[in-house]
C-alpha positions as CSV (number, residue, x, y, z in Angstrom):
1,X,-82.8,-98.8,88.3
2,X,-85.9,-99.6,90.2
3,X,-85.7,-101.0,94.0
4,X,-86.5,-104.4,94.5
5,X,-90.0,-103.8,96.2
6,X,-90.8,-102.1,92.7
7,X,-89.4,-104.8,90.9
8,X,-91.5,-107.6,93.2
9,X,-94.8,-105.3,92.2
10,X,-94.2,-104.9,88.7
11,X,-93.6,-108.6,88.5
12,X,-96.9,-109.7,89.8
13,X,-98.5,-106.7,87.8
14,X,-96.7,-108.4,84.9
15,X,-98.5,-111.6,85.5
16,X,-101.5,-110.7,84.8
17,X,-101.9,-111.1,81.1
18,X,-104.6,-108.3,80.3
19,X,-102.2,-105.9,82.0
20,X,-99.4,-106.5,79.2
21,X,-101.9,-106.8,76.1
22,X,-102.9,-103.7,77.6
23,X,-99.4,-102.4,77.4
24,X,-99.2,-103.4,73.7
25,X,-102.8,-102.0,73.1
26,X,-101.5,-99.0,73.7
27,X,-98.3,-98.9,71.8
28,X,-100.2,-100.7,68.8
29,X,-102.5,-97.5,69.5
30,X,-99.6,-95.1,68.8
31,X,-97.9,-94.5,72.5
32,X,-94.2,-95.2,72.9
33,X,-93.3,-97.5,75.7
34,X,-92.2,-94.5,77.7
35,X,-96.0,-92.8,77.8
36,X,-97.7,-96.4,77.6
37,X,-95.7,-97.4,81.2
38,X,-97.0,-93.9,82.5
39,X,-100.5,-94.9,81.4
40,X,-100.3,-98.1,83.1
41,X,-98.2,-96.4,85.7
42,X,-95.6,-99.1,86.0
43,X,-91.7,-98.0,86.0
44,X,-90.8,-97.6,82.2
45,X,-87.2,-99.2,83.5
46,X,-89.4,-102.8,84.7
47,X,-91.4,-102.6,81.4
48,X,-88.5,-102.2,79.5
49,X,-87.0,-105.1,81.1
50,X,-89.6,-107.3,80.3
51,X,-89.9,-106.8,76.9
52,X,-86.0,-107.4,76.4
53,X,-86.0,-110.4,78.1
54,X,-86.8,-113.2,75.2
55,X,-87.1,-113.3,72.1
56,X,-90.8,-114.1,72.1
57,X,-91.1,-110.6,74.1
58,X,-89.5,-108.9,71.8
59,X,-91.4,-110.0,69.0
60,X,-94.5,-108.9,70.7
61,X,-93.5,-105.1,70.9
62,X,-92.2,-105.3,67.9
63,X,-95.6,-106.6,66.8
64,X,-97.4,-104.0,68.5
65,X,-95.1,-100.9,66.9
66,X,-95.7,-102.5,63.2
67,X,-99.3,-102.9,64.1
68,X,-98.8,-99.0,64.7
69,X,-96.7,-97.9,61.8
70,X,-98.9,-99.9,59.4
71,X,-101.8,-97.8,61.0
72,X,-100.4,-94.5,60.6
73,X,-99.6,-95.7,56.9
74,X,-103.3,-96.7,55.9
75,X,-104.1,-93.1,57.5
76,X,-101.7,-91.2,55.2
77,X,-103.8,-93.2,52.3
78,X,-107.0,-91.8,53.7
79,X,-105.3,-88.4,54.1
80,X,-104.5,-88.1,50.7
81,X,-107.4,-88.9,49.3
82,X,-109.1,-86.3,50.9
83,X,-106.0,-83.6,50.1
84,X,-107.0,-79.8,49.9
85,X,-104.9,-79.0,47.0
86,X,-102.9,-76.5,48.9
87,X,-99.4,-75.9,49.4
88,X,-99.3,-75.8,53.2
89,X,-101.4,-78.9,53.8
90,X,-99.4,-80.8,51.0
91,X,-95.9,-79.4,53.1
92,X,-97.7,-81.1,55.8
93,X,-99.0,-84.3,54.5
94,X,-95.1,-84.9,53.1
95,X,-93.8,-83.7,56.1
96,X,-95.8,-86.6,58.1
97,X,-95.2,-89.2,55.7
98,X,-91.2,-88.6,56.2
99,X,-91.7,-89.0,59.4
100,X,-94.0,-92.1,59.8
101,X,-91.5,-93.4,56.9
102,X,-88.6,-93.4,59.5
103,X,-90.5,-94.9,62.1
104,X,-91.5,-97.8,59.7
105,X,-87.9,-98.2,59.1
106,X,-86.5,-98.5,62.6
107,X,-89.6,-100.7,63.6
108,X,-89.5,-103.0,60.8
109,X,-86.8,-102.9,58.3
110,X,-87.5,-106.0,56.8
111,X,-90.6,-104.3,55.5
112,X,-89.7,-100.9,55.1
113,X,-85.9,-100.4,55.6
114,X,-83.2,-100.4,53.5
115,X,-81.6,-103.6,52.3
116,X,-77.8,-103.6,51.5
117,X,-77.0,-106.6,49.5
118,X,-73.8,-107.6,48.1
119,X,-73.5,-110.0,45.6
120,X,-69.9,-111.0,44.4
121,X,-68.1,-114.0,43.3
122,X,-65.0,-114.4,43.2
123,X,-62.8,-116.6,40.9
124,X,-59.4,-117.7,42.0
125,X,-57.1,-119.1,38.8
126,X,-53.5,-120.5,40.3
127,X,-51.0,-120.6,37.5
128,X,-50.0,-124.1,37.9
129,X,-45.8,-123.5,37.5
130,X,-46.8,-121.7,41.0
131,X,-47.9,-124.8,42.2
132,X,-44.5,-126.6,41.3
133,X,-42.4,-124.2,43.0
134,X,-44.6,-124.2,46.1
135,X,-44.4,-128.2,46.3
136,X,-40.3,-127.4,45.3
137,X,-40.2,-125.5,48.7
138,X,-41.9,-127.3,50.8
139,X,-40.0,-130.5,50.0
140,X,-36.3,-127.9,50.9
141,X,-37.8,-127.0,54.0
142,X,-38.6,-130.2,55.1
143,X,-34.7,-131.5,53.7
144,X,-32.8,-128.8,55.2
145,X,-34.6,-126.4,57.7
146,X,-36.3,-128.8,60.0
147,X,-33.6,-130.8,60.6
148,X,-31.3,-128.0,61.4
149,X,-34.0,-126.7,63.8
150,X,-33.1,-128.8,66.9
151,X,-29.5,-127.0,67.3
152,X,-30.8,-123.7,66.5
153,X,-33.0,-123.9,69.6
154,X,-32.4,-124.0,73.1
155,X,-31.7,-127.4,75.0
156,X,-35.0,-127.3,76.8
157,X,-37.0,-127.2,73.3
158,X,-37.2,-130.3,71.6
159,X,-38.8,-130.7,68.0
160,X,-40.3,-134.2,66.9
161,X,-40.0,-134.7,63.1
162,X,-43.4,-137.2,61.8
């Protein structure tokens, strides 16, 4: 955790708009938030902190890593097009599209990820002779149990019939 008189800067640093569009220049660019705080040399625990704080924050740096991913994407495209048609720079190619691929997942799944959806319905049928015998003990319980209740309990427990 940083000590207050680091937290005081950062927070006027913070401030300053240009300083945090320069923060999410630079992770729109392709630095995490780790290597973009030491470029702005600003306490990655403070930056941190600010983005977390709202929801509009948030969606800001999460902005700035699909602006990234989506990047890196288009560049695979350009990559492939101009492919040597060899085995190690196809291993390669794969091998950074996996891995790009997984980035675009954790940074926007709603894109990229995977979607679990469950669809069920579900149909109750009540066999209406179970009905009957429901309402049949009800009515018993109401007759016989609860008005043998008040001696069963102790004198400081008093039930009220409505």
């Amino acid at each position: 955790m940083a000590r207050k008189t680091t937290i005081r800067a950062f927070g006027e640093w913070a401030k300053a708009e240009g300083n945090i569009a320069g923060v999410l220049e630079r992770i729109a660019g392709g630095l995490t938030l780790q290597k973009a705080a030491v470029a702005v040399k600003q306490p990655y625990t403070c930056l941190h902190g600010y983005f977390e704080a709202t929801p509009e924050l948030k969606d800001r740096l999460a902005g700035a890593r699909r602006a990234w991913v989506q990047a890196r994407k288009d560049s695979l495209v350009e990559k492939v097009d101009t492919l040597k048609p060899d085995k190690d720079h196809v291993a390669r190619l794969k091998l950074e599209h996996e891995i790009i691929d997984n980035q675009a997942k954790a940074y926007h799944r709603e894109m990229w990820g995977e979607r679990l959806q469950v669809e069920k319905s579900v149909t109750v049928e009540v066999d209406e002779g179970l009905l009957g015998s429901v309402d049949e003990l009800l009515r018993l319980a109401r007759e016989k149990v609860l008005p043998a209740l008040p001696s069963l309990l102790p004198d400081t427990v008093t039930v009220e019939e409505k």
